[in-house]
C-alpha positions in Angstrom: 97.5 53.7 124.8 95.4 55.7 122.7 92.4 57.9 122.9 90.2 55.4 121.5 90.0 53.4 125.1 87.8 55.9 125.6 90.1 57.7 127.8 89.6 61.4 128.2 91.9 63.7 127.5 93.2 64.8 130.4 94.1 61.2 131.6 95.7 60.2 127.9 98.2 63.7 129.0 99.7 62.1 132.0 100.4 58.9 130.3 101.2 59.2 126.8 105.0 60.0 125.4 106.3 56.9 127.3 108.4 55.5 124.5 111.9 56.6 125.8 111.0 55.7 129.2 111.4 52.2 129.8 109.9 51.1 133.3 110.7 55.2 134.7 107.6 57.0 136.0 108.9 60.1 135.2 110.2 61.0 131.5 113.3 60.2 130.9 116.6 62.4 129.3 118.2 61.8 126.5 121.1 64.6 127.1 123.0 64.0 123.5 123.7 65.1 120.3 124.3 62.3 118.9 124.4 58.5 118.9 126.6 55.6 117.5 125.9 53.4 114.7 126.5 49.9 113.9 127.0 50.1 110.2 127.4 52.2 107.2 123.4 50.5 106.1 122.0 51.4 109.6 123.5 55.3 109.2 122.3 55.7 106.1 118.8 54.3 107.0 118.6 56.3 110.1 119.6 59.6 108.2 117.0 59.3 106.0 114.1 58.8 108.2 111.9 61.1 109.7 111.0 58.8 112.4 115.0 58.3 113.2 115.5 58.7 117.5 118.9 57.6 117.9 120.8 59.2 114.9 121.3 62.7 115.7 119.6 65.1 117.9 118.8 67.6 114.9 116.6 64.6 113.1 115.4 63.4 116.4 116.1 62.0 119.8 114.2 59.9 122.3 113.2 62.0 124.9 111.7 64.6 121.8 110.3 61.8 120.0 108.3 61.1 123.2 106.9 64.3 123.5 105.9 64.4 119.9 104.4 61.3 120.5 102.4 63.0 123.1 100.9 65.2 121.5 100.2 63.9 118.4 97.9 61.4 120.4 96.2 64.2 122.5 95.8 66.2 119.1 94.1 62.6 117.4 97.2 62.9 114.7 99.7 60.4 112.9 102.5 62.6 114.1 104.1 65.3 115.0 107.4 67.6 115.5 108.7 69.5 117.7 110.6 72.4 117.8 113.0 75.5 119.5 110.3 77.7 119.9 106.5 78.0 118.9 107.6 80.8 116.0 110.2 77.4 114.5 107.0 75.8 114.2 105.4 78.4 112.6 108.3 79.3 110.2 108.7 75.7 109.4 105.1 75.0 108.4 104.9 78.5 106.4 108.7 78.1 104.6 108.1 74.5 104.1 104.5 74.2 102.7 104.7 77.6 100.4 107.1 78.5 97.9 107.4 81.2 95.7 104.2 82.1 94.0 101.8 80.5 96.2 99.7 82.4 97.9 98.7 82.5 101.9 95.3 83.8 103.4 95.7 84.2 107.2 93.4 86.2 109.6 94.5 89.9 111.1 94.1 88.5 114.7 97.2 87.1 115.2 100.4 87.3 117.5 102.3 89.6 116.1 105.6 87.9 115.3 103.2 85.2 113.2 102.1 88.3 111.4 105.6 89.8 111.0 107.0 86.4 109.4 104.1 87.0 107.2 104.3 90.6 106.0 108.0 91.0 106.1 109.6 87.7 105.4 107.0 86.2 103.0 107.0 89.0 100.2 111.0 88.5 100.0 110.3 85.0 99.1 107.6 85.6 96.7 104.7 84.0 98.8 101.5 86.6 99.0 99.7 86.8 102.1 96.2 88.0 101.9 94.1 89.3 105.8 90.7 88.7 106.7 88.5 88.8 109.6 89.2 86.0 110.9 85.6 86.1 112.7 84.1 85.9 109.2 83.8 82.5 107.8 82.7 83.6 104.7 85.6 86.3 104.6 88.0 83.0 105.0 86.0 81.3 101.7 86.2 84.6 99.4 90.1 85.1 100.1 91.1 81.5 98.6 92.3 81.7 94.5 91.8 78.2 93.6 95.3 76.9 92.1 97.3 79.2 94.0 96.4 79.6 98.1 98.7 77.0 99.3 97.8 77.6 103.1 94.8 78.9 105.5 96.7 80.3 108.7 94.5 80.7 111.4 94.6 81.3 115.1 92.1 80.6 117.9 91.4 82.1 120.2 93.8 85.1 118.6 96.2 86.5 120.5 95.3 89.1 122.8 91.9 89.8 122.2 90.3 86.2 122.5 88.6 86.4 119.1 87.4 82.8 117.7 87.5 81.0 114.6 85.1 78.6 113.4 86.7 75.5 112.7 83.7 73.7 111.4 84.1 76.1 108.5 87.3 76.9 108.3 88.0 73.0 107.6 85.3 72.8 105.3 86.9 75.0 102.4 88.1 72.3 99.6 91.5 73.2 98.3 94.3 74.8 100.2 96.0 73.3 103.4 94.3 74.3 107.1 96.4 75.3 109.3 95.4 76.4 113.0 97.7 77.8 116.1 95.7 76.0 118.9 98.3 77.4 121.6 95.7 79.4 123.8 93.1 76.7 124.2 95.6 73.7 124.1 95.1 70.5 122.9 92.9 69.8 126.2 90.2 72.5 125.5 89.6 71.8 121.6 91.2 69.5 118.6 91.3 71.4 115.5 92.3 68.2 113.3 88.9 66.9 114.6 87.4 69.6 112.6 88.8 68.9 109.2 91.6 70.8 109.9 95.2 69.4 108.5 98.0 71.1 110.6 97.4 72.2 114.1 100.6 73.9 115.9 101.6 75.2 119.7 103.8 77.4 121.2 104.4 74.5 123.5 106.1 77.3 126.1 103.0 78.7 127.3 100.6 76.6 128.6 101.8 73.2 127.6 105.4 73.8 128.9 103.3 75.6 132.1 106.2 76.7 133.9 107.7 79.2 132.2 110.9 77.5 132.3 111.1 75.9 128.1 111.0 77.1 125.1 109.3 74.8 122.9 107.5 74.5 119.4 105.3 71.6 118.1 103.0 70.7 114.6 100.9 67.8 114.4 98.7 66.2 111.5 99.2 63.2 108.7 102.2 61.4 108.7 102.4 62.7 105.1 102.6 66.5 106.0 105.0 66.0 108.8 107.6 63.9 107.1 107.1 66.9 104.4 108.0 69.6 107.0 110.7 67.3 108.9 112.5 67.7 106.0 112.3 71.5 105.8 113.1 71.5 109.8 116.3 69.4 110.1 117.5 72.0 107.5 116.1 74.8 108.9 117.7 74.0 112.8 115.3 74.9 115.1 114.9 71.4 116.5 114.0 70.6 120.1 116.1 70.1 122.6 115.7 66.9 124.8 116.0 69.2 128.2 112.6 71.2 127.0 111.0 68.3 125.4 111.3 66.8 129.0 109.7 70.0 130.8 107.1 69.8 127.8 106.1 65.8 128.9 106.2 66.9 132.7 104.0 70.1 131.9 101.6 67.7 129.9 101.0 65.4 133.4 99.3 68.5 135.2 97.8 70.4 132.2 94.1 69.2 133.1 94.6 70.6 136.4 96.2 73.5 135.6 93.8 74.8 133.0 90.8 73.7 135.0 91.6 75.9 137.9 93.0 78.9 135.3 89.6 78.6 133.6 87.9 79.0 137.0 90.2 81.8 138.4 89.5 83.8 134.6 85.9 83.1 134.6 85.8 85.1 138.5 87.9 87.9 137.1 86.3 88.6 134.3 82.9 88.7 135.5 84.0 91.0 138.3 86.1 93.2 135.9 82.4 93.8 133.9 80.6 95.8 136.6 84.0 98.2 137.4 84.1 101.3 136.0 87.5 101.4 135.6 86.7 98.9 133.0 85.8 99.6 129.6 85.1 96.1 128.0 85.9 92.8 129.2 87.1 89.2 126.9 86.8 86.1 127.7 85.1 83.1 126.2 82.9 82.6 129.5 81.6 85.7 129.2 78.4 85.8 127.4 79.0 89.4 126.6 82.0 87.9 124.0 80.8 88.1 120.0 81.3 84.6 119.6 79.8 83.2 123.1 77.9 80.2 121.4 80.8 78.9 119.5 83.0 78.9 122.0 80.6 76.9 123.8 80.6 74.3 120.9 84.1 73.9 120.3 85.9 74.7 123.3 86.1 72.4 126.5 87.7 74.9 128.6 87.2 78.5 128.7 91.0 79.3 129.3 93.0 81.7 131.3 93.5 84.1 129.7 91.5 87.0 129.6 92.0 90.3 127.5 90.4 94.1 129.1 90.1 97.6 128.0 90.8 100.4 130.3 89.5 103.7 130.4 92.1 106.1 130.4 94.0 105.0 127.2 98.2 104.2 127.8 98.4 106.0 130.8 95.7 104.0 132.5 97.2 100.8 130.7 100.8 101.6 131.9 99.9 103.1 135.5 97.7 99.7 135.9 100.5 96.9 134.8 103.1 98.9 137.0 100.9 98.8 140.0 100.4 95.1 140.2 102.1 92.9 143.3 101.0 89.6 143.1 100.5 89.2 139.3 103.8 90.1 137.4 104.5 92.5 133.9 105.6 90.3 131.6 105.2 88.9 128.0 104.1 85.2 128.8 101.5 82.9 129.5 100.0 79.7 130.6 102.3 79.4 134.0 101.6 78.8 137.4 102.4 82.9 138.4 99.5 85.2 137.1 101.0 88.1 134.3 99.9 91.1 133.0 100.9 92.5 130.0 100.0 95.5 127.7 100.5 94.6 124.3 100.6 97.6 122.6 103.9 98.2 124.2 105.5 94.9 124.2 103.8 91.5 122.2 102.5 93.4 119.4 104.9 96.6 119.3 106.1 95.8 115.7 102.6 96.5 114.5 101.9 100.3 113.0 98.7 102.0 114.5 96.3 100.8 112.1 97.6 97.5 111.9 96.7 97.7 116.1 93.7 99.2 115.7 92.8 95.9 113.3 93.6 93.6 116.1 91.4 95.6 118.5 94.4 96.4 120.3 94.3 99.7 122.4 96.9 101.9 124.2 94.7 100.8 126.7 94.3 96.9 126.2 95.9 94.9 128.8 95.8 90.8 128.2 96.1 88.6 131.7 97.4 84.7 132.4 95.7 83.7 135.5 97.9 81.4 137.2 97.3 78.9 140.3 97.5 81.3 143.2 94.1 81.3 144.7 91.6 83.0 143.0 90.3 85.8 145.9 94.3 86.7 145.9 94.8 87.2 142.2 91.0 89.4 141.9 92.1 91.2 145.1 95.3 92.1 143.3 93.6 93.3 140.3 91.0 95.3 142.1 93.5 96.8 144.4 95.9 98.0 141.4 92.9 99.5 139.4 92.0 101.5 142.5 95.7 102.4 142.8 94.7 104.6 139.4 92.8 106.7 141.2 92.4 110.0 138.9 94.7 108.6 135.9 93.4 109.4 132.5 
């Protein structure tokens, strides 16, 4: 089955990544590290192969296979591959594209430990990494040295503020390889390869997973660019395992649902949190207060549920706020069914120095929410009652 039956999206998640499966409804597990071969030929073919399911679980087994398969069809690529976590994927598309001397122009809205790999680990191999606005496509265009960027590195919407890149433009620079982090609007709310885009990547624990119970990492794009990074990843080790693969095909089957009621919940929330005045600004693609309203509206499908506010009152507020919360929990996730709160300054982004936080947008007072599936009077009575709970803070 593909997505040119005309099928939307949502339906091609519940039934694609059947190849390990047999006549089973429900995926099946492939709980091994490795598998028996018939002949010295078949080893050798089987451990040279990038498409190789029943060699050894590092190169590739069924039940990950499927998932990759999954996604690479909801993404509209030749492949894909999965990994341990979404920052494997990310290491393994940066280490195994760019080598020393090449050069790297990525966007300062990013999630933090993309941006750490970046500043820190980069320089010591000799790859330079150039910032922009990410919001600037011309800022994107004037960044590239022809002959030496290797890789655009974007993310959208960028982690925790919701700002957007334009992926229309983005893909049309000639040159270096595109490369997007899609994991905030998922593969159901926009398709970044349908944009001219060559690599598109998830942390595949947030929304995709969508129950906060895997830890799982996937790239997708030409056949040619994932064989090329297969063979970085099966050295680098940081392969998935079968057990999350599995949640990552069962989070797939309810992903429409999910982020159709998230989106909804969001969309509530944030357009009560505009009119309190507790409430200094308020982020979320719905919103037609957010800078880049109208391209969300073009390239997005879903609004998302995740939503990013400021609070007057600075880190005091921020803290008193996030501690105050009963229904919707403090911690450093997203994309499951249980609404979270988190303040970033504190705990996603805390590696970052103050300026490098004040470039993100990123506040003492910032807090960034996943709505979950409670109902959606519960989760904005939750909110409302916690920012009343701050009474005369800051």
């Amino acid at each position: 089955m593909t997505t040119d039956e005309g099928l939307k999206p949502e339906t091609v998640a519940i039934h694609a990544g059947r190849s390990a499966d047999g006549t089973s409804l429900a995926p099946v597990l492939w709980a091994t590290s490795t598998f028996r071969t018939e002949s010295v030929a078949e080893g050798r073919r089987l451990a040279t192969s990038a498409t190789a399911s029943t060699f050894y679980s590092r190169n590739g087994n069924p039940t990950v296979n499927a998932f990759e398969e999954a996604i690479a069809e909801l993404e509209g690529a030749e492949a894909a591959r999965a990994f341990s976590s979404g920052m494997g994927a990310v290491a393994a598309v940066v280490l195994g594209l760019c080598s020393k001397g090449d050069h790297i122009v990525s966007q300062r809205q990013l999630y933090s430990g993309t941006q750490m790999l970046l500043q820190s680990v980069c320089p010591r191999f000799g790859i330079d990494v150039t910032f922009v606005d990410g919001t600037d496509a011309q800022a994107w265009h004037d960044a590239v040295i022809p002959g030496k960027t290797m890789v655009l590195l974007a993310e959208t919407p960028a982690n925790p503020r919701l700002d957007l890149v334009d992926l229309e433009a983005l893909g049309s620079i000639a040159g270096p390889m595109k490369v997007v982090d899609s994991t905030f609007a998922t593969p159901l709310s926009q398709r970044p390869l349908d944009y001219g885009i060559d690599l598109v990547l998830h942390s595949a624990t947030k929304a995709i997973g969508g129950h906060n119970d895997v830890m799982l990492g996937v790239v997708a794009g030409s056949r040619e660019l994932i064989d090329w990074i297969w063979g970085f990843a099966v050295l680098q080790g940081a392969n998935a395992s079968p057990h999350d693969a599995l949640g990552g095909l069962r989070g797939l089957k309810t992903l429409g649902v999910r982020l159709a009621q998230q989106s909804s919940t969001a969309e509530e929330l944030a357009r009560v949190l505009q009119d309190h005045d507790r409430v200094e600004s308020v982020r979320h693609p719905s919103l037609k207060s957010h800078p880049q309203y109208d391209l969300a509206q073009k390239q997005m499908s879903y609004s998302g549920g995740l939503l990013t506010f400021d609070l007057k009152g600075g880190l005091e507020a921020g803290t008193a706020f996030v501690e105050a919360t009963r229904l919707c929990s403090l911690a450093p996730s997203l994309g499951g069914p249980e609404s979270l709160v988190t303040h970033p300054a504190s705990t996603t982004h805390v590696g970052l120095f103050p300026d490098e936080l004040a470039a993100a947008g990123i506040g003492p007072g910032t807090i960034r929410m996943s709505v979950g599936l409670e109902a959606a009077q519960d989760v904005v009575a939750d909110v409302l009652r916690s920012l009343d709970a701050l009474g005369d803070v800051g």
